[in-house]
Each structure stands twice: as C-alpha cells, then as structure tokens.
N, C-alpha and C positions, 0 to 999 in steps of 0.2 A: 667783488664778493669774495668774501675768503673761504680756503676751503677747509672743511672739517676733518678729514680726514689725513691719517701718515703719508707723507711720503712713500713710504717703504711697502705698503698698501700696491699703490698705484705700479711701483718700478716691476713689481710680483706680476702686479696686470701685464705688464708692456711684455715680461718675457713670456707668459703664455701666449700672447697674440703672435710668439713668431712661426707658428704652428702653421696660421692663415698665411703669412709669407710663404712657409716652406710649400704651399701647395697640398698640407695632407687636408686638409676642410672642403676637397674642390666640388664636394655633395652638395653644397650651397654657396649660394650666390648672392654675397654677404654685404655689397654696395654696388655704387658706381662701376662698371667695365668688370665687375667678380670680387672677389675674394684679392685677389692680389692687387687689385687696378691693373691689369692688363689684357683685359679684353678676351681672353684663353682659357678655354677648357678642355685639354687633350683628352682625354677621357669618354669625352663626349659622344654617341655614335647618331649624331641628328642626321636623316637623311637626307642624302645630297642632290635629293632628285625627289624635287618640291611639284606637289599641283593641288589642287582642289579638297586630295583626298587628305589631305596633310594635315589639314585643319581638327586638332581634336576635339577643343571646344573654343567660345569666343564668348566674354560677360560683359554684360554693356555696363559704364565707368559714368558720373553724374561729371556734368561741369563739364571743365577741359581739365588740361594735362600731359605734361613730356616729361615725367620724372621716369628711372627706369626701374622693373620690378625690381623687387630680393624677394629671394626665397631659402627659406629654411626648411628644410623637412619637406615635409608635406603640404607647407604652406607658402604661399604669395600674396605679398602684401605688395600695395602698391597707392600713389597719391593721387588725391584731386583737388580742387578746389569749383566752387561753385558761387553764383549769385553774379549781377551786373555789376559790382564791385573785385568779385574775386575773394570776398574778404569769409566766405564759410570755405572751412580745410575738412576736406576728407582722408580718410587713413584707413582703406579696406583690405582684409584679408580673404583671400580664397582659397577652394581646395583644389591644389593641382590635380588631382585625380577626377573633377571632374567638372571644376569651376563653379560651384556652389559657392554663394558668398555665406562666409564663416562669421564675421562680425565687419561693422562698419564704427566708427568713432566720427564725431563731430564735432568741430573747434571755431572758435570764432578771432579771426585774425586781431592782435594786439599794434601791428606797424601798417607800414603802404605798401598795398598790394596793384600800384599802377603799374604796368607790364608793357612790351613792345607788343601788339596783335600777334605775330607770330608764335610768343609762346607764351606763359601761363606763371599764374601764383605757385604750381606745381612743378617750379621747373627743376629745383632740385631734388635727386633722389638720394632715399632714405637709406640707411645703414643698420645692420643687424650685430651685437654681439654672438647670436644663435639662440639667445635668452631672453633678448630685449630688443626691441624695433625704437630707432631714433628715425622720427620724420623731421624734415624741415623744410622750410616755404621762403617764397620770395618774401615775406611780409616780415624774414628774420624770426618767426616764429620755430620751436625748437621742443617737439613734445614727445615725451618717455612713456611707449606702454610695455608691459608682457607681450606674450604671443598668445593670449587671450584675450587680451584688450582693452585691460586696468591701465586706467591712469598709473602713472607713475609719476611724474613729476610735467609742470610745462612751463615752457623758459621765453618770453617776449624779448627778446637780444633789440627789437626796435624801439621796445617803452624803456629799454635801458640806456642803451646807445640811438637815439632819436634822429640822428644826423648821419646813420650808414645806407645807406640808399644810393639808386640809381634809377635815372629816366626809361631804361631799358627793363628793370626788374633783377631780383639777384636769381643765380643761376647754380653755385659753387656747393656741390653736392658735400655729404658729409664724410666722415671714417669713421672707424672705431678701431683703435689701438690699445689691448688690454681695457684699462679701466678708462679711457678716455676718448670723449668724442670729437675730434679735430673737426672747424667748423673757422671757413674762410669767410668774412664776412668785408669783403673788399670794394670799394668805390672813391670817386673823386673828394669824398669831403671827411670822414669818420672811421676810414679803413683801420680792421683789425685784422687779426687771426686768434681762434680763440679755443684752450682744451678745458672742454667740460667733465665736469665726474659722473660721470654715466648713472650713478648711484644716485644721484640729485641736482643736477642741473648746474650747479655753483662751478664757479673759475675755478680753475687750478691754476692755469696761467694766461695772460692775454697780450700781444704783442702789437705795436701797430705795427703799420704795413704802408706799403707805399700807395699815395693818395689817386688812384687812378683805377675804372670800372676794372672787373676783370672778373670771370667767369669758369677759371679753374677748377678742378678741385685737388685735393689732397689724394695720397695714397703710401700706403705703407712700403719699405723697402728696408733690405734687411744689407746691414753697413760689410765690410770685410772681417770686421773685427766679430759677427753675430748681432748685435745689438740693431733695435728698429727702429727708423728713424721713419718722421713724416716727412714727408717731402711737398713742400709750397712752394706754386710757381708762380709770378707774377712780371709785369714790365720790365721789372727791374732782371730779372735772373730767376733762380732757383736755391731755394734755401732749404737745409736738412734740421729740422728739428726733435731735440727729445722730446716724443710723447708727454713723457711724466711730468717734466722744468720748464719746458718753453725755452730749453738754452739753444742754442744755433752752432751745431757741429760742424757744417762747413758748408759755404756760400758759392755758387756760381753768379759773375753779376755781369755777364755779357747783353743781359737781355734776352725776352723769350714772350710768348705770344701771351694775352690775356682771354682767348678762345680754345683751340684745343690745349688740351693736357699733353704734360707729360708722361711717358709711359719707362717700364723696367724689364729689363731680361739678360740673366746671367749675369748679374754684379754692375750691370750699366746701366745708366739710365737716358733715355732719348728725349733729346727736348727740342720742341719745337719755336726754334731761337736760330734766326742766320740763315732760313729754310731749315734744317734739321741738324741739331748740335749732339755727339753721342757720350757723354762722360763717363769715368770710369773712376767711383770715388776709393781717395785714399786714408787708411786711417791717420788723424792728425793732421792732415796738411789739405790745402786744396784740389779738387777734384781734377783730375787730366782727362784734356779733352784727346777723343781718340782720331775723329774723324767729325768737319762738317760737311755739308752739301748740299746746293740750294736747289737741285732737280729732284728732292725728295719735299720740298718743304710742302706742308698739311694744307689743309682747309680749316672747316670747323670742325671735321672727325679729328680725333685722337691717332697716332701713330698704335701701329700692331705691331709685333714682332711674332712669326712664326716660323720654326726649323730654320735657322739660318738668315734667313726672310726678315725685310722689313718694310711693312706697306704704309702708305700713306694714300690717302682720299681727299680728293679739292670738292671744293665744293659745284663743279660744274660738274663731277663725276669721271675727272681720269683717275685709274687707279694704278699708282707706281708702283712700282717693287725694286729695293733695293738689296745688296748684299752686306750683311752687317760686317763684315771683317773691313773695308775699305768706303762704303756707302758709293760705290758706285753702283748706279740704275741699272740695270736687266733689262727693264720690260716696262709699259705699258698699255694699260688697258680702256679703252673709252665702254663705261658702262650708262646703262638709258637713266636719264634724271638729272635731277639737282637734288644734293647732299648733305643735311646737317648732322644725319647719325653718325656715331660710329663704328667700323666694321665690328663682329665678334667672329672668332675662330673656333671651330668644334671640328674633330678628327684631322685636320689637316686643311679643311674646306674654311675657304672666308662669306659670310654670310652679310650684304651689304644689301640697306631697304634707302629707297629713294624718299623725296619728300613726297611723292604720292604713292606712296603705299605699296612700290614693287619690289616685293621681296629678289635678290639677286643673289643666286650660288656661286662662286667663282673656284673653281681647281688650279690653285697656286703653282701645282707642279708641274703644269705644261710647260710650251719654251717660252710662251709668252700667254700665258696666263688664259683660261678660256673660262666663259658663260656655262655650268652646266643644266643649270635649271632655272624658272621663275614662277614666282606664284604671285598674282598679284589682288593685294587687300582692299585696294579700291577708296580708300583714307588719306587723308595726309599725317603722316608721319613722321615727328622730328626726331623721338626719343631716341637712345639706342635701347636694343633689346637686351634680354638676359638669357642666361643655358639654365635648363634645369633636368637634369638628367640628359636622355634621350629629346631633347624639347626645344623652342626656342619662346622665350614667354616675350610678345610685343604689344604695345599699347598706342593707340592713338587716343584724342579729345574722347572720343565715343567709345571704345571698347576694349580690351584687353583679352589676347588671342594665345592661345598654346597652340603651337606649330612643332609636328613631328611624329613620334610613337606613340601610341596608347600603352606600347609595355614600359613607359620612363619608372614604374614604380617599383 
C-alpha cells in the first residue's frame, strides 16, 4: 500500500519519539517492557515488601490473555480476546485510580487466530503514542483508537499477507517510533517486518524477513550519532532499522534467539545470541561485540540490565546476575516456579511472577541476591507486568491487578 504522506512528515516523528528513548516520558508505560523496551523504571517507589494488603484493586478481563498493560495518564488499557475460536478482540480501558472499566471496543478477527493452549489471540501487547493506543493480535490484526476509544483506522495484515502465520500463534508485540508503528510479523512461510503510519494504517515500508517463527519484538534505541533506530531481532542476528525508510543501518548476523528479546542500556545493546551477546554500535560501520557469555544466557524472559547489573531468568526460575563491564556471573539465585514473564525493575528491586501467579521481590544488592517479599495471585500468569507510578499493573486470562500504593496518583 503506498503511503500518503511526506517523508519529511514522518523523519519530524521519529525525532520527537527520542524524548521516549531519552527516559523523560517514564510517567507512562508506552509498550512492551516500558517506554524504552527495557524493563526499568527508576523512579518508581513500588513497595518492596508485598502481601495481601498490596492489592489496590483487581477487574476481571473476558476471554483470555497475556499481552502486557500500557498506560498512559491515568489510564490502562489492556487486550483480550474471547469466543471458542479466539476470533472476538477485546481492547479495554481502565481507571488506574480505581479500576473502573472506562470503555471496552469490540473486533471481529480478519486472520487465524489458532494458538498453542498456553497462550492467547492476545498475545501481543499493544503500544501507545500517548495520544493513540495501537493493539495488535495474533490473528495479525492491527487496530487504531484515541484514548477514548474511536476507531481510527483497522488494518487485517492477515487478509493482506494470508500466508504469515504460525502453528504456535503470533506473539511479536508492537512500537511506536514518532509517526510509525513497527510491527514484526515473522514466521516459516510469509515473514515480514512492517512500519505503519500511525495516522492510517498504510505501509510506509515493509521488508521481508527471515522465513522462521519468531516471537520477538521491536524496541527503540537511540544510535551514537542521536538518531532512533528500531532494532529487530530474529534467527538470523539483529538488525538496526530507520523508523521513517525501512533502510538497515547496521546488521549483527551471528545469530540470536526467536523467544526472548533483546534489551538496551547505556549505548549497548544485549542480545540474546551465544547465551548472551553484548554489542556496542558504531556509527557507519558494524557494531562491536564487547563481551559474550553462555552462564548468562536467558530463558523466555527478556535480559534486564540494572545499576551495573545484568540479569537474566531461565525458565526453570534461576536467576543470574552478571556484571556488565566483562559479563562475568556474581551470583545466582534459585527462585519458586517455572517462568515465562519477564522480570521488571522499580527503585532498585526486581519484581519476578512465576507461571502460577507468585509474585517474587528480589533485592539485587545483596552478595548474592535475596527473596525479600511474595505475594501470591493464585493465577497462572504468563504476561509480564507494567509500572505505573507507585504500582505494578499484572494481568492474568481472568483479571487485571494493580499491586502497590493507593498514593500512585
């Protein structure tokens, strides 16, 4: 589809979205893993010392579902979908102040919404400019509201591209870069990557990709030079794209996982390729790798990086901590569960929930890392969670939970 709009339009987008790079937006919780894609919100003062009473409020969610909330302002939106097919999409907003559902939208799936049991038509989560909520669904579906919850535009990527599927379900949450929605649409047979105009759903650019499932997502990262490049990871490596052109600023192609993501912190980016690859991109030239190391390597959580710190979670629930100058190990921790979320970090504390619903506090800054609290939800839980202020917003199939302060407002 061609798009309507300048050029020059778009590139205006991309430099106001470094704002969200730089950390100053950290009031909302704008996609996948935050605002940055890294999992971090320093700012945060969610208390470290979880039980019963933690609980602010909890709204019960139709369907199932393991996409993770965004919230803007005052509000939390968050997906479902519903029916014996999967094939009815939910897109509800709430009031973090007290979990009132504000509006609910309803969609009727355009692709195939056949999924593994374990998780949902809802698997990926949605993405906010601050203005506009982009959901999107395993069924490839791709729908534009307000924060009111007018349509805006909605985009079937499966009645267009009919042959991008997978036996597992698609999983590869979305971005928003200035004007554009970066949206990995990657499997064995039809693989793309694709930037929409947030303004109206149409291409600006679409790139294939290498022919193999993968369950990534995208995340913004800001180059040496200033400039924001998305960063797509797939089997093959990791590749740095402009937002605005779809051109390819510079490629890692050692290979890298098609389950957790890669993550960013302080000019590098961490990928999980090799057990754990840590690069350091250069403008012009190929990116140097600074350190690998296979006693860090991930599960299906995402890599964190905190103070120094870089953690990683398997999915039987050890939790590594390595140090970022050299990626040698420090410490490990055996925590209770089996593990698909991924951790998020607030004040200093990492905040890890098991697949059945135990919330786990961990204090990084012992010698070797301790337990300091648990609350637990009583759910199975794949998502990860989101910070919203003082808060941690988590969702299971059934409900969607604000954990933390009543003063988040």
């Amino acid at each position: 589809m061609n798009h309507p709009f300048s050029l020059l339009s778009l590139r205006c987008g991309v430099l106001l979205a470094s704002t969200v790079v730089a950390g100053s937006l950290q009031a909302d919780w704008k996609q996948f893993r935050g605002s940055a894609g890294d999992s971090v919100e320093p700012g945060s003062r969610i208390p470290s010392q979880l039980d019963a009473r933690s609980t602010v409020w909890s709204a019960a969610l139709p369907g199932r579902g393991i996409s993770s909330p965004v919230i803007v302002g005052d509000r939390v939106f968050v997906t479902s979908c519903s029916g014996g097919r999967q094939d009815r999409l939910h897109v509800l907003c709430f009031n973090l102040s007290d979990g009132s559902l504000r509006w609910e939208r309803k969609f009727w799936a355009t692709g195939r919404t056949m999924t593994h049991e374990k998780i949902s038509g809802a698997a990926p989560s949605p993405a906010t400019d601050g203005h506009r909520i982009f959901a999107f669904f395993s069924s490839n579906d791709c729908v534009a509201l307000d924060l009111d919850g007018n349509l805006l535009w909605y985009r079937g990527l499966g009645r267009d591209y009919p042959n991008a599927s997978n036996s597992l379900g698609m999983a590869s949450s979305l971005s928003v870069i200035g004007e554009v929605v970066v949206a990995q649409v990657e499997n064995d047979s039809e693989s793309f990557a694709a930037g929409l105009d947030a303004r109206t759903g149409t291409n600006v650019w679409k790139l294939d990709r290498p022919k193999r499932a993968n369950w990534t997502s995208p995340f913004p990262f800001r180059e040496a030079d200033g400039r924001i490049s998305a960063i797509l990871q797939s089997s093959k490596g990791v590749v740095a794209i402009d937002p605005a052109t779809g051109q390819t600023r510079w490629s890692y192609t050692d290979g890298a996982s098609t389950a957790p993501s890669s993550t960013s912190a302080g000019g590098r980016i961490y990928v999980p390729s090799q057990g754990l690859t840590v690069l350091e991109p250069v403008s012009g030239a190929a990116p140097k790798q600074i350190w690998r190391s296979s006693q860090l390597r991930p599960g299906t959580a995402s890599p964190v990086v905190v103070g120094g710190k870089i953690f990683t979670l398997n999915d039987g629930g050890i939790l590594s901590c390595g140090d970022i100058a050299d990626g040698r190990r420090l410490w490990q921790l055996r925590l209770k569960g089996s593990f698909s979320s991924t951790p998020v970090s607030a004040g200093g504390f990492l905040y890890c929930i098991n697949e059945d619903g135990l919330v786990q506090v961990i204090d990084p800054s012992t010698p070797t890392g301790s337990v300091v609290s648990e609350l637990p939800l009583n759910d199975i839980i794949i998502g990860t969670p989101s910070i919203a202020g003082d808060s941690l917003l988590i969702r299971s199939d059934k409900k969607l939970w604000r954990i933390g302060r009543n003063s988040s407002l």
